[in-house]
C-alpha positions in Angstrom: 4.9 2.9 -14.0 7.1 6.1 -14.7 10.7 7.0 -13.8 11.8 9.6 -12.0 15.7 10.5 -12.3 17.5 7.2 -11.1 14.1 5.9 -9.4 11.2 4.0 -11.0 7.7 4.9 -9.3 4.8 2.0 -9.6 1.4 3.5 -8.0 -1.9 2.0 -8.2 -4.9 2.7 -6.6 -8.2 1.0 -5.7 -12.2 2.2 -4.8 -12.4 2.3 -1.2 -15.3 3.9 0.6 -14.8 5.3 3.8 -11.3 6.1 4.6 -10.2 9.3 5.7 -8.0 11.3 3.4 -4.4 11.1 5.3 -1.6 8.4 4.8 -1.6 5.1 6.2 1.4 4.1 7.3 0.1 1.2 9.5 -1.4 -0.3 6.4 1.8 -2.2 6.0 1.8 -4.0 9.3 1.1 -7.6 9.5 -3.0 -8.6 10.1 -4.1 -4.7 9.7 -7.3 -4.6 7.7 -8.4 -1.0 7.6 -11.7 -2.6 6.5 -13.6 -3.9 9.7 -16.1 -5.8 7.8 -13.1 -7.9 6.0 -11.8 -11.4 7.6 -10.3 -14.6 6.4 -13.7 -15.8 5.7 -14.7 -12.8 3.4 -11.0 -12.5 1.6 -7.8 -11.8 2.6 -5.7 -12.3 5.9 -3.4 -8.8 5.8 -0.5 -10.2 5.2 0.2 -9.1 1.3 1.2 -5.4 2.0 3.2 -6.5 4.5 5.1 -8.8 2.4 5.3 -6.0 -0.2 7.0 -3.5 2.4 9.3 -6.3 2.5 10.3 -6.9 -0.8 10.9 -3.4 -1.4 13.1 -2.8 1.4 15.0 -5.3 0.5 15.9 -3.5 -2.8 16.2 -0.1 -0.8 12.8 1.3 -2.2 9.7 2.9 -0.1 6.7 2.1 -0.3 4.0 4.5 1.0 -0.4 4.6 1.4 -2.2 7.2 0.5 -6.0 8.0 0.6 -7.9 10.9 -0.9 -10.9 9.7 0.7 -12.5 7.7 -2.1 -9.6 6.1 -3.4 -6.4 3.8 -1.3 -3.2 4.9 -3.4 0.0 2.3 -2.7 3.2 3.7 -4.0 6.2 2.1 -4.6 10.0 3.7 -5.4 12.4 1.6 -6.1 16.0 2.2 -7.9 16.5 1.9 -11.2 
C-alpha cells in the first residue's frame, strides 16, 4: 500500500502462466475466468473481482488489471 497525493494505491500481484502482457479490463466482469482450465469444481466462480470493481466504485476509486506476461497485477486507487 502507498499513497500518492490525496489517493492511496493497494496493488498486488499473483503467478500466472500464460497471459499475454496487456491489460484486462474484462477481468472484472461477472463469471470471466481468464483461466480455461478453472470452474466451480476446481475453485472459484468469477464473481470476486467483480465484487471488488464494485466496492471501489462505490468509494469513487479505479480499479485496473495488468499482466506483464508472468505475473496478473490488480490495482486499486481509492481517495484518501
Amino acid at each position: 500500500m502507498s499513497k500518492r497525493g490525496r489517493r492511496v494505491i493497494i496493488e498486488t500481484r499473483n503467478h500466472a502462466d500464460g497471459l499475454e502482457e496487456r491489460s484486462y479490463s474484462e477481468i472484472f466482469d461477472r463469471f470471466t475466468r481468464l483461466d480455461e482450465h478453472r470452474n466451480a469444481a476446481t475453485g472459484g466462480n468469477g464473481i470476486g473481482l467483480a465484487i471488488l470493481q464494485s466496492i471501489v466504485e462505490k468509494y469513487r476509486g479505479k480499479a485496473a488489471a495488468s499482466s506483464d506476461g508472468e505475473q496478473l497485477s490488480i490495482k486499486v486507487e481509492l481517495p484518501a
